[in-house]
N, CA, C and O atoms as CSV, one atom per row, in Angstrom:
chain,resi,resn,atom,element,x,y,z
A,1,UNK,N,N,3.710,-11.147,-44.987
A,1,UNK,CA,C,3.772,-11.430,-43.557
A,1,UNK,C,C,3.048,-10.318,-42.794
A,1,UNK,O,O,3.159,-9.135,-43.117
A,2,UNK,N,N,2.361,-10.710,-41.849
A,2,UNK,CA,C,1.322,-9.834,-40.777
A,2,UNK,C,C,2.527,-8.732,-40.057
A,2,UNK,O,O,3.440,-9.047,-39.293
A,3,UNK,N,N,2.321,-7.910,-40.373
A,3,UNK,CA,C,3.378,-6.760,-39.375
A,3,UNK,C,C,3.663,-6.818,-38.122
A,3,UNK,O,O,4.820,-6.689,-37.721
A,4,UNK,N,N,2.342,-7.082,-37.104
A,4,UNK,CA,C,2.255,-7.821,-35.949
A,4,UNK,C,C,2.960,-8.878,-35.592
A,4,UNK,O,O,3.797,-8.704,-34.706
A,5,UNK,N,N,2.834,-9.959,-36.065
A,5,UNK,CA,C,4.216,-10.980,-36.451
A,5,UNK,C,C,4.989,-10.679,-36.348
A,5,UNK,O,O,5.679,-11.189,-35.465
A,6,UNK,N,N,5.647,-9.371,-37.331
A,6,UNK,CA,C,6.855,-9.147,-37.658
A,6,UNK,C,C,7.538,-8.800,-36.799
A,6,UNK,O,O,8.764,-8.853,-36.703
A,7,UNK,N,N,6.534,-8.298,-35.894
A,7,UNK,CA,C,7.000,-7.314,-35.004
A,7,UNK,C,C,7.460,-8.432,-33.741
A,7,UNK,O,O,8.592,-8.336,-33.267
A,8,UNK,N,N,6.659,-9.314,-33.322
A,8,UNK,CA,C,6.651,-10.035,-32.052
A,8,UNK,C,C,7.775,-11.161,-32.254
A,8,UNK,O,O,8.258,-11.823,-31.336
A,9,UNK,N,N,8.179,-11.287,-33.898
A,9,UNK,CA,C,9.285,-12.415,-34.478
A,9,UNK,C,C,10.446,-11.351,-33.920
A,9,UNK,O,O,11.091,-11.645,-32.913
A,10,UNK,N,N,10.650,-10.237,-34.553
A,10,UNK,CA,C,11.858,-9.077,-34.523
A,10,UNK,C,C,12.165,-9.287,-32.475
A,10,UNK,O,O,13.085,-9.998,-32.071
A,11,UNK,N,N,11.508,-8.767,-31.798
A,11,UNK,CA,C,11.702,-8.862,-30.319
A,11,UNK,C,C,11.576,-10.002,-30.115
A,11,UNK,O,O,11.971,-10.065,-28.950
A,12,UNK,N,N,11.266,-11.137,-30.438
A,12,UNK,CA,C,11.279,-12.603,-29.906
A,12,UNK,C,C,13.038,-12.676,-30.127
A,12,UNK,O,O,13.748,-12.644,-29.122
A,13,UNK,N,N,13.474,-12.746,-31.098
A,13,UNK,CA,C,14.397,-13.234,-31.649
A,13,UNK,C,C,15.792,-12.117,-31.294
A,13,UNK,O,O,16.837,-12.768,-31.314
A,14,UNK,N,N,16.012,-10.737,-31.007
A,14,UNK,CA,C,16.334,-10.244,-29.825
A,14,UNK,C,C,16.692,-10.668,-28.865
A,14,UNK,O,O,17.814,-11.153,-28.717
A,15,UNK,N,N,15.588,-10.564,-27.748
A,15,UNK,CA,C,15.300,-11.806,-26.658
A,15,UNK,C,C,16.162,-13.079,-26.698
A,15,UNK,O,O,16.812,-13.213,-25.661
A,16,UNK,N,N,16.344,-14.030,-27.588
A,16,UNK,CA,C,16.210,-14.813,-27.575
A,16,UNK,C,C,17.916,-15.060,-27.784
A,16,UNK,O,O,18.269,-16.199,-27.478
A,17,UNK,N,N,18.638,-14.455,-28.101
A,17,UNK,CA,C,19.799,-13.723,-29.278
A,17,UNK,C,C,20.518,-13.099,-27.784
A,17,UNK,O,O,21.641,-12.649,-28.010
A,18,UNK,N,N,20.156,-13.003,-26.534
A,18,UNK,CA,C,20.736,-12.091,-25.308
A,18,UNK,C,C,20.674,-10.630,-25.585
A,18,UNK,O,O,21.391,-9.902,-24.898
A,19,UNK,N,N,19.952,-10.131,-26.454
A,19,UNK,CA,C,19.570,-8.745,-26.518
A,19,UNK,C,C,18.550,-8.445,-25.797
A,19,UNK,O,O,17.796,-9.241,-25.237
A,20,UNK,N,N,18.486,-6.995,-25.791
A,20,UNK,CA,C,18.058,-6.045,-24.956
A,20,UNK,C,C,17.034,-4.745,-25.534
A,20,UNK,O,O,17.144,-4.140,-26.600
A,21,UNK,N,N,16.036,-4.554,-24.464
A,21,UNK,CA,C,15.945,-2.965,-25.275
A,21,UNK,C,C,16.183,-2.388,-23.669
A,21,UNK,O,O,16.023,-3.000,-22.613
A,22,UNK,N,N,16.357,-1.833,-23.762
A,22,UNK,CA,C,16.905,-0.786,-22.422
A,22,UNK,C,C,15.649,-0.114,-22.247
A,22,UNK,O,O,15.204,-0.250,-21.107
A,23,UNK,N,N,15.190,0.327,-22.749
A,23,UNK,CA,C,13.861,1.559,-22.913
A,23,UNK,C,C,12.301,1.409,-24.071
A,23,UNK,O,O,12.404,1.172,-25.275
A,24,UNK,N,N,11.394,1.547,-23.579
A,24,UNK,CA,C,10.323,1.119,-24.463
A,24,UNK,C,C,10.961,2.410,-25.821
A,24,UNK,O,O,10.474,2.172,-26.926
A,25,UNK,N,N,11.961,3.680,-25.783
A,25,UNK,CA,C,11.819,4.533,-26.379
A,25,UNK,C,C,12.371,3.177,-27.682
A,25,UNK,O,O,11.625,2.988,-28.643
A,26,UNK,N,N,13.487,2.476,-27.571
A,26,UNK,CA,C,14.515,1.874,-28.147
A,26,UNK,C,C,13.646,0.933,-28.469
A,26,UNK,O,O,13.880,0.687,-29.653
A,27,UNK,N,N,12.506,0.055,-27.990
A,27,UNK,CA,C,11.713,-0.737,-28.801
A,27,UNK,C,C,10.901,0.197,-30.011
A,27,UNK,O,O,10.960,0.035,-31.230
A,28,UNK,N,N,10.205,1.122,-29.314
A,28,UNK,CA,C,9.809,1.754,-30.556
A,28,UNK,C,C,9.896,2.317,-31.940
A,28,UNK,O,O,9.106,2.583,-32.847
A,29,UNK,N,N,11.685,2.417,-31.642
A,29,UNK,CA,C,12.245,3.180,-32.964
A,29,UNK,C,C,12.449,1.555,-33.543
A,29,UNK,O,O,11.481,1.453,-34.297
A,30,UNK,N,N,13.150,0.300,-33.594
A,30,UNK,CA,C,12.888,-0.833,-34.045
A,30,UNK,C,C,11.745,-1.522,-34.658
A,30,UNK,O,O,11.750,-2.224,-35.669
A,31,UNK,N,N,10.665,-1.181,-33.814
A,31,UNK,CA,C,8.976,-0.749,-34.350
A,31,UNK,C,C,9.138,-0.445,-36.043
A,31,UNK,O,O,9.027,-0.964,-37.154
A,32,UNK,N,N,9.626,1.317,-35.038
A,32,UNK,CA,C,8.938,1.706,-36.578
A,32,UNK,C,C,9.359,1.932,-37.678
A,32,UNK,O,O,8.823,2.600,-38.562
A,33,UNK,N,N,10.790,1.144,-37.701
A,33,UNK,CA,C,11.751,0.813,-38.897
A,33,UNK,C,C,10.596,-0.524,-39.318
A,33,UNK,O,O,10.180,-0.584,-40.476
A,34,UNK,N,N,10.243,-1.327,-38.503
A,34,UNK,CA,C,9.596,-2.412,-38.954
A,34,UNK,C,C,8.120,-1.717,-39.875
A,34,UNK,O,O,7.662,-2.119,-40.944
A,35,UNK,N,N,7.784,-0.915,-39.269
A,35,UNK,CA,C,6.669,-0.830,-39.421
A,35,UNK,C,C,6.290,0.077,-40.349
A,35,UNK,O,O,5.205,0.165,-40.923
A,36,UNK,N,N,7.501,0.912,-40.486
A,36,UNK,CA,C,7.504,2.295,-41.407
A,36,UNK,C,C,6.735,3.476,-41.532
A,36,UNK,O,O,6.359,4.145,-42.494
A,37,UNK,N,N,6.540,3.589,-39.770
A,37,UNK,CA,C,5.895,4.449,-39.884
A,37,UNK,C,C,6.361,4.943,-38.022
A,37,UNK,O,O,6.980,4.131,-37.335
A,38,UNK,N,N,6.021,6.083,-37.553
A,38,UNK,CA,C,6.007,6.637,-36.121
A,38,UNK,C,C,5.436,5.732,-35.068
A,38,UNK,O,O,4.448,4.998,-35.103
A,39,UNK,N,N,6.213,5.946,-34.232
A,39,UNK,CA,C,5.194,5.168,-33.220
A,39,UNK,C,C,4.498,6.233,-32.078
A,39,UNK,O,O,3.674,5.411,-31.678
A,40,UNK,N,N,4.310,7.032,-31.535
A,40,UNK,CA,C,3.959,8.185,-30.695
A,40,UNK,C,C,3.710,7.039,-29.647
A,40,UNK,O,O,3.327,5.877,-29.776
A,41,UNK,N,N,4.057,7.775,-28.599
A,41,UNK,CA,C,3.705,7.619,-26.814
A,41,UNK,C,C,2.008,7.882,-26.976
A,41,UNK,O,O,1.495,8.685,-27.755
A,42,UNK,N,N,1.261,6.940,-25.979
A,42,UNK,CA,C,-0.042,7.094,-25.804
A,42,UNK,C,C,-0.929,6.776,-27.208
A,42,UNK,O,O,-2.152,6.914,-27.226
A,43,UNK,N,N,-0.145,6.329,-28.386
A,43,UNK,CA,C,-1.566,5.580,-29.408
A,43,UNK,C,C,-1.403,4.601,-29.246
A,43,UNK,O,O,-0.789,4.012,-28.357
A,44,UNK,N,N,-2.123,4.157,-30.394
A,44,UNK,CA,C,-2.765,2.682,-30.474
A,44,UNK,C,C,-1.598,1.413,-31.005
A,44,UNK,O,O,-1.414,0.207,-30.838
A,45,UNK,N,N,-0.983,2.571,-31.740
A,45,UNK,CA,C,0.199,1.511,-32.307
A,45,UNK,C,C,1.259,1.490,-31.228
A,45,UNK,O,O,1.816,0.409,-31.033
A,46,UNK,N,N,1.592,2.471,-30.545
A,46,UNK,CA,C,2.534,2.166,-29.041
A,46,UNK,C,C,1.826,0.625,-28.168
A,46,UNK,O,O,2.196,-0.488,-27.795
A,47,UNK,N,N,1.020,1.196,-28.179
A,47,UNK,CA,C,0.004,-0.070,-27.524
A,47,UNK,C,C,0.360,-1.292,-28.068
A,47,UNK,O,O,0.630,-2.293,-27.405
A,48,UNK,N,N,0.362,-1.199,-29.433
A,48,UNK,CA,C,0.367,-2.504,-30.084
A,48,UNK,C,C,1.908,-3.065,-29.972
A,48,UNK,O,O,2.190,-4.264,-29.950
A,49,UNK,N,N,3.125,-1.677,-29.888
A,49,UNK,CA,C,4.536,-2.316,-29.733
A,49,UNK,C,C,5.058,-2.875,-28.535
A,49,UNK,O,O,6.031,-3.619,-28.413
A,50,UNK,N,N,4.211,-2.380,-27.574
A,50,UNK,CA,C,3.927,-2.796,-25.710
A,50,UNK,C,C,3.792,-4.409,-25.831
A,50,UNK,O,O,4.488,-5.190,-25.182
A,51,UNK,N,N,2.666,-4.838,-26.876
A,51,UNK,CA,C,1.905,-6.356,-26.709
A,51,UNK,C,C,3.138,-7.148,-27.257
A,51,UNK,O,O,3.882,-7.946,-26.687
A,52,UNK,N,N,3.123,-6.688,-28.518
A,52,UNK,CA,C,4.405,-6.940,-29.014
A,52,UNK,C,C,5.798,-7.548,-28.768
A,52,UNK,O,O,6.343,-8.476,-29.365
A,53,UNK,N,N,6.332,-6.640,-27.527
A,53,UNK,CA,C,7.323,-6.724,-26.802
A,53,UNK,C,C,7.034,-7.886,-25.559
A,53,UNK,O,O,7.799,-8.678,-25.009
A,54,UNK,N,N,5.744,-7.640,-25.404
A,54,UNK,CA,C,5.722,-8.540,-24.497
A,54,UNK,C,C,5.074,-10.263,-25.062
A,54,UNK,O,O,5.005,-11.280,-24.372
A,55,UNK,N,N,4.647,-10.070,-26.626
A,55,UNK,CA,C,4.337,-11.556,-26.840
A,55,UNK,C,C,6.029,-11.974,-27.412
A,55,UNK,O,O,6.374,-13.156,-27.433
A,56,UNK,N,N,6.711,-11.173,-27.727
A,56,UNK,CA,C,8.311,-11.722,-28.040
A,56,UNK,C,C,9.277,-11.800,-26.417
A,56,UNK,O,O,10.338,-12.354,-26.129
A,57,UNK,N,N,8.457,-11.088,-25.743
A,57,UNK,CA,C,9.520,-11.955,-24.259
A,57,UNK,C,C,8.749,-13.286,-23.719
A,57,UNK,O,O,9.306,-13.779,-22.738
A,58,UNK,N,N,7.682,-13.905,-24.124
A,58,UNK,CA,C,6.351,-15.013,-23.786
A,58,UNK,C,C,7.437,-16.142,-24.960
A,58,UNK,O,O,7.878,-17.252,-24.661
A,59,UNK,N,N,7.625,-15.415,-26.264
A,59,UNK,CA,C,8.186,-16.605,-27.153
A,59,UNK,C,C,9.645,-16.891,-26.536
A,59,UNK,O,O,9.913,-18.077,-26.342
A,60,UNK,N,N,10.388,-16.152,-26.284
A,60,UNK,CA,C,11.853,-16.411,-25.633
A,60,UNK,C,C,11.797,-17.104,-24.107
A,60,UNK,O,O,12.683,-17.914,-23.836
A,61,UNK,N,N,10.903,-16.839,-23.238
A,61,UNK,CA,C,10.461,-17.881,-21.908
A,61,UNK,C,C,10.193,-19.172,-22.330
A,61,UNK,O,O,10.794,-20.076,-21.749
A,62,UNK,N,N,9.212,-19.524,-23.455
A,62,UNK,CA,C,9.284,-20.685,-23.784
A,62,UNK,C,C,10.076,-21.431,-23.818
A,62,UNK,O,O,10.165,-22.451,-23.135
A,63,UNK,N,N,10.803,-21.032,-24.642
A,63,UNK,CA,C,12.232,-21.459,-25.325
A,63,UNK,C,C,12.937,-21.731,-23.509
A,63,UNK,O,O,13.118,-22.901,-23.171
A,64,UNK,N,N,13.181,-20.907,-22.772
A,64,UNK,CA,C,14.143,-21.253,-21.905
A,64,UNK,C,C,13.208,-22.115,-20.728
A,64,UNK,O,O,13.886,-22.707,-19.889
A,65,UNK,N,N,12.002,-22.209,-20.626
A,65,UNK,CA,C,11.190,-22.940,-19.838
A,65,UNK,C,C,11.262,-24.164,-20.110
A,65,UNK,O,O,11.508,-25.014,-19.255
A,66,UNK,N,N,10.953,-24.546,-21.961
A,66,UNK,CA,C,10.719,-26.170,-21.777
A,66,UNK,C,C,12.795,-26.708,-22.244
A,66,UNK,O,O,13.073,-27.745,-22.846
A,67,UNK,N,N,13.519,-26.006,-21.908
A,67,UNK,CA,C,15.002,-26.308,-22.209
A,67,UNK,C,C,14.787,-27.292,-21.320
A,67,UNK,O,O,13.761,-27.344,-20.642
A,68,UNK,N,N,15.926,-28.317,-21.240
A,68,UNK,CA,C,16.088,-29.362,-20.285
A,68,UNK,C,C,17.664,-28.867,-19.550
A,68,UNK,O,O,18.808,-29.308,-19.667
A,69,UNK,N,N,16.986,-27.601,-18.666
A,69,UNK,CA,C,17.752,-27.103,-17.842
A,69,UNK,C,C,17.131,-27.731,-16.367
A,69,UNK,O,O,15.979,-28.135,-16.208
A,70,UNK,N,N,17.773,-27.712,-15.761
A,70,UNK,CA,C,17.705,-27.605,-13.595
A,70,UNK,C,C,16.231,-26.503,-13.387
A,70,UNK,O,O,15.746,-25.772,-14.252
A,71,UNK,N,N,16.112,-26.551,-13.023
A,71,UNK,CA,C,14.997,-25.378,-12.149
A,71,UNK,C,C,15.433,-24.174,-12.100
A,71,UNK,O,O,14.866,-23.233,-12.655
A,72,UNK,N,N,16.581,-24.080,-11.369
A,72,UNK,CA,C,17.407,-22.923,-11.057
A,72,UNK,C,C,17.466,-22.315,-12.036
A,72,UNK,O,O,16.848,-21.290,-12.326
A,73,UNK,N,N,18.669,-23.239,-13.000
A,73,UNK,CA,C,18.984,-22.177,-13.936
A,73,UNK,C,C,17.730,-21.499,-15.178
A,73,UNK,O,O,17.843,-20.479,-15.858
A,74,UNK,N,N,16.867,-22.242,-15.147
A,74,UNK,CA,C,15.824,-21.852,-15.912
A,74,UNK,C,C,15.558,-20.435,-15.295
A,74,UNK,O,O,15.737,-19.380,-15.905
A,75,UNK,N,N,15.114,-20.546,-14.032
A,75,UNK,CA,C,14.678,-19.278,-13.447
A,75,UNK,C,C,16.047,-18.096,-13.063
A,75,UNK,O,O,15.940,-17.006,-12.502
A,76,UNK,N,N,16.638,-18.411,-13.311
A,76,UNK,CA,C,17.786,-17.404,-13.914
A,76,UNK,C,C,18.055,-17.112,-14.854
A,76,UNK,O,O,18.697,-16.065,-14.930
A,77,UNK,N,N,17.753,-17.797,-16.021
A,77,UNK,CA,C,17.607,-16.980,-17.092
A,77,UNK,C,C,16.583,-16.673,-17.624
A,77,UNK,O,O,16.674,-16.246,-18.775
A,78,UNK,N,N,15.328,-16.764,-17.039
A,78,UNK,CA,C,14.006,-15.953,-17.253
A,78,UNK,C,C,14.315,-15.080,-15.677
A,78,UNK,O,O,13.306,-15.404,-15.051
A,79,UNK,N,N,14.916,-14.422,-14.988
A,79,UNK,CA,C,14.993,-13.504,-14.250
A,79,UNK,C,C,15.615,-12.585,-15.210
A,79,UNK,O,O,15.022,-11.536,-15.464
A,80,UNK,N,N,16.813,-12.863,-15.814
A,80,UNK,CA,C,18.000,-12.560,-17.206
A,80,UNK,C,C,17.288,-12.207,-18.080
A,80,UNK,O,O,17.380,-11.007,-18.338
A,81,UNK,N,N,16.486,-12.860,-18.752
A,81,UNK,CA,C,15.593,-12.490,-19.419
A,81,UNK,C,C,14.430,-10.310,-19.119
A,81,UNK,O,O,14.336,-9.157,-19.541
A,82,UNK,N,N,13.856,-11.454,-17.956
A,82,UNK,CA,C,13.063,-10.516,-17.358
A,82,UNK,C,C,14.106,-8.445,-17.406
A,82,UNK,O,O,13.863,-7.399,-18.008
A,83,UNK,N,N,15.051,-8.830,-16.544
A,83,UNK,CA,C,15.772,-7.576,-16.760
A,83,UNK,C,C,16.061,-7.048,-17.741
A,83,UNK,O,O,16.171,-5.823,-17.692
A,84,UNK,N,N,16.311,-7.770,-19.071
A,84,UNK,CA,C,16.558,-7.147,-20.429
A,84,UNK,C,C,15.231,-6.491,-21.405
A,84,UNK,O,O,15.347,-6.191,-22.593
A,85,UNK,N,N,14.048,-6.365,-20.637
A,85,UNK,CA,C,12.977,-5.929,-21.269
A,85,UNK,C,C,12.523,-4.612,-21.278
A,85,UNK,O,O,12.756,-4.254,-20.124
A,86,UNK,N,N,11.993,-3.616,-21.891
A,86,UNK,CA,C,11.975,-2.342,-21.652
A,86,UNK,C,C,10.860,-2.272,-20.252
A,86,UNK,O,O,10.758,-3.208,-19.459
A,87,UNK,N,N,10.085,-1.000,-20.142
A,87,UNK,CA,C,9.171,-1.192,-19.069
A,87,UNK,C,C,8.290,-0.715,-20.060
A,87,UNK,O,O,8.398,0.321,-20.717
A,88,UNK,N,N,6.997,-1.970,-20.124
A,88,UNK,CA,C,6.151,-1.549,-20.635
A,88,UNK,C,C,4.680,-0.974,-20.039
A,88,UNK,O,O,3.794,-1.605,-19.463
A,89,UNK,N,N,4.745,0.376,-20.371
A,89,UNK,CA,C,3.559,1.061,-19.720
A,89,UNK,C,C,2.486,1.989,-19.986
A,89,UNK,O,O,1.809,2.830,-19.394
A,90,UNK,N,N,2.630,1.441,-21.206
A,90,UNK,CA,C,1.155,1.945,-22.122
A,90,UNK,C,C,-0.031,1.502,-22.061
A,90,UNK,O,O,-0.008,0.275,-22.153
A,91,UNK,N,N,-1.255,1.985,-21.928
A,91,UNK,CA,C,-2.145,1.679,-21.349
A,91,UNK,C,C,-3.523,1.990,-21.882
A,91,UNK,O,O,-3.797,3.190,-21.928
A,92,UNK,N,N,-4.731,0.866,-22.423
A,92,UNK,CA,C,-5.558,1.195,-23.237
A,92,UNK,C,C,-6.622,1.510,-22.157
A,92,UNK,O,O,-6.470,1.194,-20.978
A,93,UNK,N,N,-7.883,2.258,-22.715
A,93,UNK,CA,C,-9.026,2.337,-21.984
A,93,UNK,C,C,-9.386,0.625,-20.943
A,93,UNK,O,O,-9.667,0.410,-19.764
A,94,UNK,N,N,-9.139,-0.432,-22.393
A,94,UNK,CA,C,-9.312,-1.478,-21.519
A,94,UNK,C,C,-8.823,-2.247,-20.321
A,94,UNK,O,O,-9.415,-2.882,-19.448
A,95,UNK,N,N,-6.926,-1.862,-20.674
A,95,UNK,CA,C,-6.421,-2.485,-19.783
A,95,UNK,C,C,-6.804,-1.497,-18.717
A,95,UNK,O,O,-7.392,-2.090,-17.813
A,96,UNK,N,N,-6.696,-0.300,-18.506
A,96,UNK,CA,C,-7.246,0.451,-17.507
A,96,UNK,C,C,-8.368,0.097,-16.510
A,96,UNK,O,O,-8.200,0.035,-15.293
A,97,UNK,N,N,-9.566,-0.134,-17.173
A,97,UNK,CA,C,-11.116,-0.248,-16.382
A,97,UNK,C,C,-10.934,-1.909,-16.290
A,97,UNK,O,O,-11.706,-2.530,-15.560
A,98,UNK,N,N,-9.951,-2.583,-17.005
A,98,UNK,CA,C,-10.245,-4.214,-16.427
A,98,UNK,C,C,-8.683,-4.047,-15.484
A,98,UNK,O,O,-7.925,-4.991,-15.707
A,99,UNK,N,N,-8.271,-3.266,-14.746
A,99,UNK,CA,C,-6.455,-3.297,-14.114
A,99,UNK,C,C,-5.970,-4.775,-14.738
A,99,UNK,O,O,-6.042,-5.893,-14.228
A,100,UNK,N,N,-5.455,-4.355,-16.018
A,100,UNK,CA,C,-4.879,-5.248,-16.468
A,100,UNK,C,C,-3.498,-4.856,-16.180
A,100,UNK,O,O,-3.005,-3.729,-16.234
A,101,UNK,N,N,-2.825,-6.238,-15.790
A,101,UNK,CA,C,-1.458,-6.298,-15.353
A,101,UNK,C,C,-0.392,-7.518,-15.874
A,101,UNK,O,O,-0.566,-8.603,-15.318
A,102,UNK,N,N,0.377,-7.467,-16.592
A,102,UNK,CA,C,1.071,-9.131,-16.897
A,102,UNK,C,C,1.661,-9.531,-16.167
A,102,UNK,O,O,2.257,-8.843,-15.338
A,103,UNK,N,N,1.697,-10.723,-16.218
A,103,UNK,CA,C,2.810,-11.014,-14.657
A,103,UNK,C,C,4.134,-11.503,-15.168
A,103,UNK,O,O,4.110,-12.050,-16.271
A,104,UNK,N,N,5.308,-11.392,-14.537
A,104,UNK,CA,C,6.246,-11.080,-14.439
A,104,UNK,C,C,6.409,-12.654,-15.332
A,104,UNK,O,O,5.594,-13.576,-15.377
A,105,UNK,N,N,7.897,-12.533,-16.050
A,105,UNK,CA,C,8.261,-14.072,-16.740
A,105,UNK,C,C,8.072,-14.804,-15.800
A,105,UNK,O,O,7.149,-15.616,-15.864
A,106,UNK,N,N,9.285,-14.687,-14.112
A,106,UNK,CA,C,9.960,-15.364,-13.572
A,106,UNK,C,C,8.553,-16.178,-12.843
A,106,UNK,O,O,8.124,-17.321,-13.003
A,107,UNK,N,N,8.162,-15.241,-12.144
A,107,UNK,CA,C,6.910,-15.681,-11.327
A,107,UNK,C,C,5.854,-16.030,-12.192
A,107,UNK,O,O,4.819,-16.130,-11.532
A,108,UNK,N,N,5.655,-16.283,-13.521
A,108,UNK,CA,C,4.644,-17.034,-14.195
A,108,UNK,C,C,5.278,-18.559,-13.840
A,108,UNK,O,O,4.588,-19.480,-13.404
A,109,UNK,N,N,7.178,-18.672,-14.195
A,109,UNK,CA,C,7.257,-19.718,-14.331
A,109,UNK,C,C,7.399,-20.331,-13.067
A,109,UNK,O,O,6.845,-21.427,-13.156
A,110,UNK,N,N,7.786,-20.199,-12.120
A,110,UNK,CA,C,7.609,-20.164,-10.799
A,110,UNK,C,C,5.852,-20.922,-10.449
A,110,UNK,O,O,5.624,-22.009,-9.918
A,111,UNK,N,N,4.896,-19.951,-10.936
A,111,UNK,CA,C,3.177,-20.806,-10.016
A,111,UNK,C,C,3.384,-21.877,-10.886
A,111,UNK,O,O,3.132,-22.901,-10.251
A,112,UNK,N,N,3.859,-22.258,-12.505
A,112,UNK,CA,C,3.608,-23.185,-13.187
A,112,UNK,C,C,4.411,-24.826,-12.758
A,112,UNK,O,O,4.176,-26.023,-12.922
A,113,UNK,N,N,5.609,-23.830,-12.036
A,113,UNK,CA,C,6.531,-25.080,-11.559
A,113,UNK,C,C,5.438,-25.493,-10.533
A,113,UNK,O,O,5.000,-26.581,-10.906
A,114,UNK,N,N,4.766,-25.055,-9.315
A,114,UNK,CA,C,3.862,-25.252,-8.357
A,114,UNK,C,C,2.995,-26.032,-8.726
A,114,UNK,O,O,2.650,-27.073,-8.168
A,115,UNK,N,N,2.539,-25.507,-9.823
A,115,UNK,CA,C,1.342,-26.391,-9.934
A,115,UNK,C,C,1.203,-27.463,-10.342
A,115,UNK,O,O,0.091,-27.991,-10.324
């Protein structure tokens, strides 16, 4: 299995489970039990536990987006969601010079209801 995977299955399923990481520090050490190795602030592999974290809170929105919930409560528990995520704020040369920014669960699902 792709480690990357492993990694975005491990925080999907978290997520998904009403867990939490409180702190990107607390995603990282989960990391790097997965990963078996350090994760340091400011490399490439922090970077990669950032995407990570955030393609396993994208798989758990799913899940509560296409539920055959009300509106409301959907967007309460991707707000629910949203609060249980660390803050991710690691930052590559690229996302830098392109201001890359993700947008928030709630308000993704929110323009999608709009549109």
């Amino acid at each position: 299995m792709d480690r990357e995977y492993e990694l975005v299955s491990a925080f999907a399923d978290r997520f998904i489970q009403g867990g939490s990481f409180a702190t990107i520090v607390s995603a990282r050490e989960r990391a790097s039990k997965i990963l078996d190795t350090s994760v340091l602030p400011g490399t490439a592999i922090a970077k990669l536990v950032d995407e990570s974290v955030e393609r396993g809170l994208v798989r758990a929105a799913k899940i509560i987006a296409t539920a055959q919930l009300d509106p409301r409560q959907a967007y309460a528990r991707l707000v629910d969601l949203y609060q249980r995520q660390p803050t991710l704020g690691t930052r590559s040369s690229t996302s830098i010079a392109q201001q890359a920014y993700s947008t928030p669960v709630p308000i993704a699902y929110l323009a999608a209801m709009l549109a």
